[in-house]
N, C-alpha and C positions, 0 to 999 in steps of 0.2 A: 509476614515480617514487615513492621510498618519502618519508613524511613524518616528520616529528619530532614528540619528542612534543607541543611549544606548540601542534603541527598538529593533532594525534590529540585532543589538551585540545577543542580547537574543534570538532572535529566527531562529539565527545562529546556538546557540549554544546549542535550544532546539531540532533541523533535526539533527545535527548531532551526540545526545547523542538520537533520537529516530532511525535511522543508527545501531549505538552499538546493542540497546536494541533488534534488527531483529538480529540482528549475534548472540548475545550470547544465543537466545531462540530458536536457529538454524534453524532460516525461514531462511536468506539469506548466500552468503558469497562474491562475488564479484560480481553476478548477484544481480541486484534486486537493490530499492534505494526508499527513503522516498523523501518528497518535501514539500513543503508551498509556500502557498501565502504569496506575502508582499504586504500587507493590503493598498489600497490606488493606487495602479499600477496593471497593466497588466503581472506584473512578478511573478515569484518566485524561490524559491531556492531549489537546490538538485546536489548531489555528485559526482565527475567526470565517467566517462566512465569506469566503470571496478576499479574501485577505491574499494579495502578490505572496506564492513562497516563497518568491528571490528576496525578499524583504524582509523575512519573518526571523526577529529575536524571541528569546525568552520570555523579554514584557507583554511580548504579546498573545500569549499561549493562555486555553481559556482552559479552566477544570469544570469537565463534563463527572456527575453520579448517574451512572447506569441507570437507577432505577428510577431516583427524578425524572431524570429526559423521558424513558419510556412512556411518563405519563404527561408528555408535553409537546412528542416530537410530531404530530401533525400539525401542533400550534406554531412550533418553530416554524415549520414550514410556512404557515398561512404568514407569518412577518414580510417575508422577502419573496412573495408571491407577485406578480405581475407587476410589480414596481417599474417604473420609466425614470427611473434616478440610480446614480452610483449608490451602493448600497457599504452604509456606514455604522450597522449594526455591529454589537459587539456582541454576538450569537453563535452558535457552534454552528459549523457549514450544515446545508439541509442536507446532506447525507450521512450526517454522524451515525442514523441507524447504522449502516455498515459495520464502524466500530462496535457499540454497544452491543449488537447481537452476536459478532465474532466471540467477543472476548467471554462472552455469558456460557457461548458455545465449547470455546475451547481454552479449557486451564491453561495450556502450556505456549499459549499466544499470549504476548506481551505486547508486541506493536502491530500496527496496522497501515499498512499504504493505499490508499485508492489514488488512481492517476487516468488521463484519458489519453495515455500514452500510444502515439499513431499506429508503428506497427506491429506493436498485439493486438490493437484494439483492430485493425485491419484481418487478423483471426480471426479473430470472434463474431465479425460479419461475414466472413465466409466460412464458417462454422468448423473450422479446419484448429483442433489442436495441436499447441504444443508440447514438443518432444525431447526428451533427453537426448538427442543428437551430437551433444559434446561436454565437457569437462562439468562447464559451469551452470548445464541445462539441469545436472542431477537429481539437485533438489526440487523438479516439478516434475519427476517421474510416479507415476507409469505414462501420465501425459495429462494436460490441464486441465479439468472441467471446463466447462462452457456453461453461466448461465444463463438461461434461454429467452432473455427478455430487454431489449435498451430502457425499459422505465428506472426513474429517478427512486432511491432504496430510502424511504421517508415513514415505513408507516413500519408498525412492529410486523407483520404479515409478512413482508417486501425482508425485512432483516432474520428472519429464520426462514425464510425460502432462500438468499444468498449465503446463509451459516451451514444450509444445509448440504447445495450445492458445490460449495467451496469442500466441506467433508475435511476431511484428518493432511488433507493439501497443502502446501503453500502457497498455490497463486491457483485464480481464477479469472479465465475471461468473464468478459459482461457484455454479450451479442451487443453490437453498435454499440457500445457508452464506454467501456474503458476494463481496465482492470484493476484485482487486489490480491494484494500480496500481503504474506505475516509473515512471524518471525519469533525467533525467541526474546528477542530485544530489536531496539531500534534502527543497530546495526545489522541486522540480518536482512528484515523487511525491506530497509531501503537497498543492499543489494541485491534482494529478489526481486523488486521493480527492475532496474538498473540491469540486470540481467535474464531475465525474461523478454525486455525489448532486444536486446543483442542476441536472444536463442530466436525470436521471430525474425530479425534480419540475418542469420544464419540459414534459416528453413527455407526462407522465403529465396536466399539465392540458390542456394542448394537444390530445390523443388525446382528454378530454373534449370538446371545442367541434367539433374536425374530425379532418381528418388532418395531422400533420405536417409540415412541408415540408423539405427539406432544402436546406441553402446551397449554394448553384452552385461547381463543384467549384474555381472562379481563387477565389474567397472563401474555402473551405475553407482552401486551399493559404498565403493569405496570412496567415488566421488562426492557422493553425499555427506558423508563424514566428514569430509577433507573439509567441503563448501561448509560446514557448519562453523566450522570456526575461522577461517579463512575470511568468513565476509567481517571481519575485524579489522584485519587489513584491506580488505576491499576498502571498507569505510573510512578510516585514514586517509585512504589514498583520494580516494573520493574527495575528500573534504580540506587537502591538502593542494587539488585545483581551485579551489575557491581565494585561497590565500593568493596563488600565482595569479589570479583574474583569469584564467580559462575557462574557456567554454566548449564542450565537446561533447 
């Protein structure tokens, strides 16, 4: 189903108020970038290279085609390679592979989060997954993959070993570099970021006092569901501190 553009308008301007919502809950700051599909094409959209998220409107959202990039994206890369300058390109970030091999991978993903969010990514250098441990952990049960590598995801090779490792999931760490999270839309993805870091700060105090416990798997299963639509209002809420000027 292709959309017009008042459609395309909106969900411009829903990546790049879910962009903010990753800076101000301080997963990202100029690494890292949110994306969507536009529904009906082989594209989507997401934030220049190195582009502040805290800063990022609609105008400034670039439209990636899947299959173009595929035959460009070590070229991209070679742009913003060893530069000793602010970089002023107006280029899709060098890891858009991440996106374009998800979405090839998985029909029922629509957005995409990468972020070098501290403590997951503090996981996934100790190779320690996470765990459905509480309400809002559900949706990365049975427990997160781990890709097994900190390299930069630039070449098609690098983006079907991260589509694969990610598998039928919502989030994956990325040993030393960070994590990604999907979603069925834009709301979702950003609050699997967003909570994925609060299930590592939960583990992580938790693993101080004992061991963990994991929710009984008819609880898992209900919380899943619950979390599916629920991160709607996550996302409101979310982006209803941005208007108050909070930062948390």
């Amino acid at each position: 189903m292709k959309i017009d553009q008042r459609e395309l308008d909106e969900l411009k301007k829903k990546v790049a108020l879910g962009n903010r919502i990753l800076f101000n809950q301080g997963l990202a700051d100029y690494h890292g970038h949110l994306s969507a599909r536009i529904p009906g094409s082989p594209k989507f959209l997401i934030k220049p290279v190195l582009a502040p998220l805290g800063y990022i409107t609609y105008k400034d959202l670039i439209i990636v085609d899947i299959d173009e990039y595929k035959k460009v994206c070590e070229e991209n890369w070679a742009k913003v390679a060893g530069k000793r300058e602010v970089t002023k390109l107006k280029s899709p970030p060098r890891e858009t592979m991440i996106h374009a091999a998800i979405y090839e991978a998985r029909p029922d993903v629509n957005s995409v989060v990468h972020t070098h969010q501290p403590l997951a990514t503090a996981f996934s250098v100790a190779g320690v997954p996470l765990l459905p441990i509480y309400n809002q952990a559900a949706p990365f049960a049975p427990e997160t993959p781990i890709f097994p590598s900190p390299r930069l995801i630039y070449t098609l090779q690098d983006g079907v070993e991260l589509s694969r490792a990610l598998g039928d999931r919502m989030a994956v760490l990325m040993q030393g570099h960070g994590i990604t999270t999907v979603g069925e839309g834009v709301e979702q993805a950003t609050a699997h970021a967003v909570y994925l870091e609060r299930t590592a700060y939960m583990q992580w105090v938790a693993s101080s006092i004992g061991k963990p416990r994991l929710m009984p798997q008819k609880d898992i299963d209900v919380m899943k569901e619950n979390m599916t639509y629920r991160s709607y209002d996550a996302f409101a809420y979310l982006a209803s501190l941005l208007k108050q000027g909070k930062r948390v």
